[in-house]
N, C-alpha and C positions, 0 to 999 in steps of 0.2 A: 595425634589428636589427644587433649587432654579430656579428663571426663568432665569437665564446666564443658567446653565445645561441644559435647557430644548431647548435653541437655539442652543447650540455648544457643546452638549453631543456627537455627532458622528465627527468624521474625517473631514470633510468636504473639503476634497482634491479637488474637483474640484469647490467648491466657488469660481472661479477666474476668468477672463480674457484669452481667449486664448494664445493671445498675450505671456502671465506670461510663461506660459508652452515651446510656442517654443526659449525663450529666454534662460529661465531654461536649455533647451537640447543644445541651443547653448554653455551657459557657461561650461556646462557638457563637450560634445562631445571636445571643445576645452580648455580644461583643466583651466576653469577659476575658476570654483566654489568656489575655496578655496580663490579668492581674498576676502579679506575685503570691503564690501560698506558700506558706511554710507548714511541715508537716514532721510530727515526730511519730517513730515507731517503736513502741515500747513494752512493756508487760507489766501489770499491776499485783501480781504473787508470783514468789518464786514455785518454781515447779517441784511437784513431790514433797511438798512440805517440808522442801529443805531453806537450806540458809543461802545459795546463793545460784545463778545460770551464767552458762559459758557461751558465751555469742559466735555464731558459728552461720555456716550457710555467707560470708560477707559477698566471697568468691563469686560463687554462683549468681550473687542478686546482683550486683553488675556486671556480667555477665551480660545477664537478662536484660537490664538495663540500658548497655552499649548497643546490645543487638535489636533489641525491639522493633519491631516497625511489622505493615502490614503490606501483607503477599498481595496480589489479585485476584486468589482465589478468597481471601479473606472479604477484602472489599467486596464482591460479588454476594458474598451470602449476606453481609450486611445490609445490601441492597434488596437480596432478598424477604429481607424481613420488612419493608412500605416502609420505616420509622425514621429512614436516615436521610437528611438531604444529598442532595451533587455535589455543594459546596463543601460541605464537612466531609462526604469522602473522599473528597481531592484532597484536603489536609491531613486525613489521615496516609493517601500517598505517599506523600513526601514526610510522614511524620519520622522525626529523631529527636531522643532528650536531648535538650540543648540546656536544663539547671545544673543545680549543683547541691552534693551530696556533702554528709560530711557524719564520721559515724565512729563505734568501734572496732578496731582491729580484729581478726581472726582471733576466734582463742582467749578474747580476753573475759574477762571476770564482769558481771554485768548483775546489776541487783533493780527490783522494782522501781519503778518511775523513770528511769534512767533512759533518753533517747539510746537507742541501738545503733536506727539511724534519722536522721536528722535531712531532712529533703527542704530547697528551697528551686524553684521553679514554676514557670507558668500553670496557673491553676487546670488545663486541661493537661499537661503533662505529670503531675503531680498526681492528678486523681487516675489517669491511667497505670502510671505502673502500683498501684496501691494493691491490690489484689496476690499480683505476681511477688511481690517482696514479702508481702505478708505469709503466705504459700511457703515460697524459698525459707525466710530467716523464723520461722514459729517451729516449722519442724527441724531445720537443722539444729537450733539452740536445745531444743528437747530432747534431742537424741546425744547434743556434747553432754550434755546434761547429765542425764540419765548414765553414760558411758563413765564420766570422771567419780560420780557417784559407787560406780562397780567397782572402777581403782581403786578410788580410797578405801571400798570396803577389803579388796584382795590383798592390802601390803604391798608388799615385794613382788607379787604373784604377777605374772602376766595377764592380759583379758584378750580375747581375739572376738569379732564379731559372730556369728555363728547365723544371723539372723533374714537369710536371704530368701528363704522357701517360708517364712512366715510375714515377710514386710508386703506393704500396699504397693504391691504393681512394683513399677518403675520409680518407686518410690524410696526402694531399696538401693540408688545410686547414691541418691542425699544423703540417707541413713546412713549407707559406710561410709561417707568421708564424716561425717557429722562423730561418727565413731572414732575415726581415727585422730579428728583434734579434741576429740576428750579423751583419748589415752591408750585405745585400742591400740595394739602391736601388728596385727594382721587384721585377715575376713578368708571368710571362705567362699567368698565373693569375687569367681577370678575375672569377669569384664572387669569389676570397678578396678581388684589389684593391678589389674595391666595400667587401667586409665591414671588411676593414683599414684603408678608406681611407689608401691607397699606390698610386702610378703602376701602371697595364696597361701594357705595352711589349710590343711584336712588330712585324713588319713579315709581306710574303709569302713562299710558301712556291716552291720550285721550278718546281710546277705552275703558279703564274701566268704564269710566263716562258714555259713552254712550249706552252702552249694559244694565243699571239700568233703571227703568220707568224717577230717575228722579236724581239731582246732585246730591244733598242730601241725598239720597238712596245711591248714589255710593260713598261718603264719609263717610256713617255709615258702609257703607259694608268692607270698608278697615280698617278703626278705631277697627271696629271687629275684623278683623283678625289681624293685628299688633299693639295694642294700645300702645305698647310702643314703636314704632318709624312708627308713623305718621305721612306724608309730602304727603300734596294735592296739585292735580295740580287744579287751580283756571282759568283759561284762556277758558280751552270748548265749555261757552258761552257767559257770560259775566262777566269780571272779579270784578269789582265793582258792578254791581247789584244783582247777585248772587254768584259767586263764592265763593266771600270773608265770605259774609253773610251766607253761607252755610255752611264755613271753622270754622269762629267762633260758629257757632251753633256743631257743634263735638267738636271743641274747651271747649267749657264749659261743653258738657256731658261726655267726657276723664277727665275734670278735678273732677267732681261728684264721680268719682269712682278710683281719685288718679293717674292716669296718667294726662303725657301733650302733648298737639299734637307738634310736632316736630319745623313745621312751612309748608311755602306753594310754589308753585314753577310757574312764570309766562316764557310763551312762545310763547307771541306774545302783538303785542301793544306798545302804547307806554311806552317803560321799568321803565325809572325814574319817569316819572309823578305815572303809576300804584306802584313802589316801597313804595312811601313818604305814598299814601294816603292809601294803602295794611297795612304800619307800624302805620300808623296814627286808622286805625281802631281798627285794635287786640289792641294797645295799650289803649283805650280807652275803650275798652270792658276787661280790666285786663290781657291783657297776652305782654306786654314789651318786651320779650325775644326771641318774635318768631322770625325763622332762613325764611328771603327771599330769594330763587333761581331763580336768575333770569338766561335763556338760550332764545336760538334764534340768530344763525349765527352771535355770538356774537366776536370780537378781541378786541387789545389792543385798537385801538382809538376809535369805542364802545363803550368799557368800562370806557375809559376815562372821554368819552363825556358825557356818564351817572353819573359819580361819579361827575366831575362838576355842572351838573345840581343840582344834590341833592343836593352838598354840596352852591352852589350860587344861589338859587333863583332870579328871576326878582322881582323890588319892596320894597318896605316899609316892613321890614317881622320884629318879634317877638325876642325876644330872647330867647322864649323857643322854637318858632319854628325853629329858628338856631337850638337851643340842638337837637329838635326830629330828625332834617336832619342829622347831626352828628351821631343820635345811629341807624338814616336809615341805613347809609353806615356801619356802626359797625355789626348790623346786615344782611348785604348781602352775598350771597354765588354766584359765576359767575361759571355755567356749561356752559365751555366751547370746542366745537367740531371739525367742521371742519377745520377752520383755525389756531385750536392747532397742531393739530395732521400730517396735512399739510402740516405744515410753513406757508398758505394762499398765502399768495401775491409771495413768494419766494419758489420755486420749490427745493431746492438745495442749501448746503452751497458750494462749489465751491473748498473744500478742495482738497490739491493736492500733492505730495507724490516724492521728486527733490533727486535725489543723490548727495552729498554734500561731499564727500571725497572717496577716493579709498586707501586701504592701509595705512590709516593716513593721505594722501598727498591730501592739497584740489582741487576740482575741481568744475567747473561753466558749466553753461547754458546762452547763450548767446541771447537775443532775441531786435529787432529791438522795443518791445513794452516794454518801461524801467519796468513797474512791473511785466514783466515775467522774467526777467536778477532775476537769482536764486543770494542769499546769499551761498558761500562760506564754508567752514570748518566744523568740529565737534564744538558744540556749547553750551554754557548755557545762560540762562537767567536770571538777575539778577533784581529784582522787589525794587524800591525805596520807599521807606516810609520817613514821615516827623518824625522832632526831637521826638515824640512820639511813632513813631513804628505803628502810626493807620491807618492813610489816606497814599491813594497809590498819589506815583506824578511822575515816568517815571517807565519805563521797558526800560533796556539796553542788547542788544542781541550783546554776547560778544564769540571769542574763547574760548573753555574749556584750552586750553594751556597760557591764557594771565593770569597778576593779575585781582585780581577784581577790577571792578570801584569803586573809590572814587569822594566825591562832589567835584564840581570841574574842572572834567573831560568833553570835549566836546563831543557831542554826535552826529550823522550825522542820518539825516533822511535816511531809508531803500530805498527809491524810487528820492527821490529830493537831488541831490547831492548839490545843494549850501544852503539846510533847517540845521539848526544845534541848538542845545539847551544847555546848561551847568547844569550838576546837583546840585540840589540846597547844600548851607552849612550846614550842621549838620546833611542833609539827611543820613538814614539807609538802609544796600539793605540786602535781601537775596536772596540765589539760588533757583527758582523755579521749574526748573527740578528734578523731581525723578527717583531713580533706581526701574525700574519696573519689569525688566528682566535681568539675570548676569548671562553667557554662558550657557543659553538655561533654566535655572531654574527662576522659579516665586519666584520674594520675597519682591513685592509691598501685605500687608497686608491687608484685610478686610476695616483699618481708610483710605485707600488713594484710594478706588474702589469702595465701596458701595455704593449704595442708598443712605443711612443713612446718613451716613458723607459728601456726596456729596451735600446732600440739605441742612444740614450745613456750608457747607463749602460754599455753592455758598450763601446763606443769610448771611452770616457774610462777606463776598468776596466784595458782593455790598456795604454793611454798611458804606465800608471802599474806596468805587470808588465814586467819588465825583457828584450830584445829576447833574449837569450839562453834565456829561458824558453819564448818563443813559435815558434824555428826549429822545420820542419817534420821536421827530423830530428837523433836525438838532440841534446836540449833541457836543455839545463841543470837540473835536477830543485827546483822551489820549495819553499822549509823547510816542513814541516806538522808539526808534533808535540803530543804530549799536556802537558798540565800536570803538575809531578809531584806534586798529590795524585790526577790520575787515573789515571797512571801506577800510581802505589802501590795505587790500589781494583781496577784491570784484575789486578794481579799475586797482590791476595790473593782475588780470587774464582777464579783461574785454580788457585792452591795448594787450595782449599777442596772446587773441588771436579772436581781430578783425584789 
């Protein structure tokens, strides 16, 4: 059983909003259901005030989407509430989507305005599963998010989840995979690793240390029982005067008998000073290689600010002790928790879920606050690469009915009507939308939903978004604009009907 199965294995007919429901029985009751809606899923700010979000959760929302449908126990309490007719909970019976999806891949790189995903489908199947995808892909994008965010800030350094005893319930499933296709290495999160198949990583906790007469006692005790993967926690009492000293002393009696101790894990203090001088000792006493984990309510600027330290010392310094600062950070592993698994500072991506044609025929949302005024029509997205085909330079959100943009073409900011860009000469696009769903059958594949692909897909995605885009504070802001026949349909339904 994979962990999507294990979330959306049942019907989950009533995952939704009330609201969904009496809408549903409106469209029902007055013979709308059968109109066509188009509906985009999107986010109007990138999250964290950064420059870009990693679209994550695809898996799971069809998932939820194939499976959906409603129990009898489901029907019965809808009954129980006097609101719902016979006729409408008969259709909700035999309810299955029967539209068609069409979206971005796991993993990939996704900036404001931009469908996520893109639903075409009868208006009462459309407005049902609106709730459950929005649920699914707001928190998993927030959490790749937030995750590729800690990498970039770590380097070379590994990140593991840490975040299971502080995440929302059950909410902690989506989070670690959500973690894993932004970059994460492990969790210490063992249902999800079985489900995910991805490393368990953890070592003990302070209480083991302390329940022994003495540290050292309680590092031969674990060494005992796991000698081939042993990772001590060094911080209990004092990290430098004994811990360390205690760590290397098992250290050399694992090595006596042909194991090696793993490495050691600090959780409190100060992180980079204790890292340098933690690596500086084992290295000195023969073991070079050992793995440092440092945790402790640790995030991205944190982490930042630790890896600076290491990597810039104050002062007159060596050049080999440059090199040792260098194979510090080579050597570090970041267990990181609450503010992974959270988002930390951001509650919420904000994603929101607009009807954008009826029948074919576009229609808008009109609002007095210009970046709530919805984008218009059925749509793709068109991703600009330089003469190379490697580095991204705009994203043009364009009608599915129009040609495609060529360089050249002027481009209109989605929010500021007099902002505008020209794509550059020799520029390459392709479509970035995919078919995810085609009248009500799944036939987005395993390479453009998984895990796997997705944490590929989002580490080669960044490779290619240029390093100015991705700093953790104010970020060089990435091209996104409309096409100008959408531009031109956005400005005459906005005239038409204010």
């Amino acid at each position: 059983m994979t962990m999507d199965a294990l979330q959306y294995s049942h019907g989950r007919g009533l995952f939704t909003d009330f609201y969904q429901l009496t809408m549903a029985q409106g469209f029902f009751e007055l013979g709308m259901h059968y109109k066509v809606g188009t509906f985009n899923l999107f986010f109007r700010n990138n999250p964290f005030g950064g420059g870009y979000a990693i679209a994550a959760g695809i898996g799971p929302a069809l998932d939820y989407v194939e499976r959906l449908s409603f129990s009898g126990e489901d029907i019965d309490y809808l009954k129980e509430q006097g609101l719902f007719s016979d006729a409408f909970l008969d259709y909700l019976r035999g309810f299955r989507f029967s539209g068609s999806i069409q979206g971005m891949l796991e993993g990939t790189v996704v900036f404001p305005h931009e469908p996520i995903l893109q639903i075409e489908a009868p208006m009462i199947e459309a407005q049902l599963i609106e709730t459950g995808l929005l649920n699914i892909v707001n928190y998993s994008t927030l959490i790749a998010t937030k995750t590729s965010r800690i990498c970039i800030a770590a380097r070379q350094s590994s990140v593991v989840d840490f975040g299971l005893r502080r995440a929302q319930g059950d909410g902690a499933y989506l989070g670690t995979r959500a973690s894993i296709v932004g970059g994460a290495s492990g969790t210490s999160f063992v249902d999800a690793a079985r489900l995910l198949e991805v490393p368990a990583i953890g070592t003990h906790a302070h209480s083991w240390v302390q329940v022994f007469p003495s540290e050292l006692d309680a590092f031969r005790a674990y060494a005992k029982v796991f000698p081939s993967k042993c990772l001590l926690l060094v911080d209990t009492y004092n990290v430098l005067g004994s811990g360390v000293p205690n760590a290397i002393t098992v250290a050399k009696e694992l090595k006596a008998v042909g194991k090696d101790l793993v490495g050691v894990r600090i959780d409190s203090g100060d992180l980079a000073y204790l890292a340098v001088e933690t690596y500086r000792a084992f290295k000195n006493a023969g073991f070079p290689g050992i793995t440092i984990v440092l945790s402790n309510d640790l995030d991205e600027t944190l982490i930042e600010s630790i890896t600076r330290q290491i990597e810039a010392p104050l002062g007159a310094v060596t050049k080999a002790e440059i090199q040792l600062r260098r194979d510090v950070v080579a050597h570090l592993t970041y267990g990181v928790g609450t503010k992974l698994i959270t988002g930390g500072e951001q509650a919420a991506l904000g994603g929101v879920y607009k009807l954008v044609a009826v029948d074919g025929e576009p229609c808008i949302k009109v609002s007095e606050n210009v970046t709530k005024t919805i984008d218009p029509g059925i749509k793709e997205v068109y991703r600009f690469m330089d003469k190379t085909a490697v580095a991204f330079l705009a994203d043009v959100i364009a009608l599915r009915s129009e040609p495609k943009p060529v360089p050249g073409d002027r481009i209109h900011h989605p929010v500021e009507a007099g902002t505008k860009f020209t794509i550059d000469a020799g520029a390459t696009c392709e479509a970035i939308l995919k078919p995810l769903f085609h009248e009500g059958r799944r036939v987005a594949g395993k390479d453009g939903t998984s895990i796997k692909m997705g944490k590929v897909r989002c580490k080669e995605q960044l490779a290619r978004l240029h390093p100015t885009s991705q700093r953790l504070l104010n970020p060089q802001v990435y091209k996104v604009g409309l096409s100008n026949q959408l531009f031109s349909l956005k400005q005459e339904l906005i005239a038409r009907y204010t």
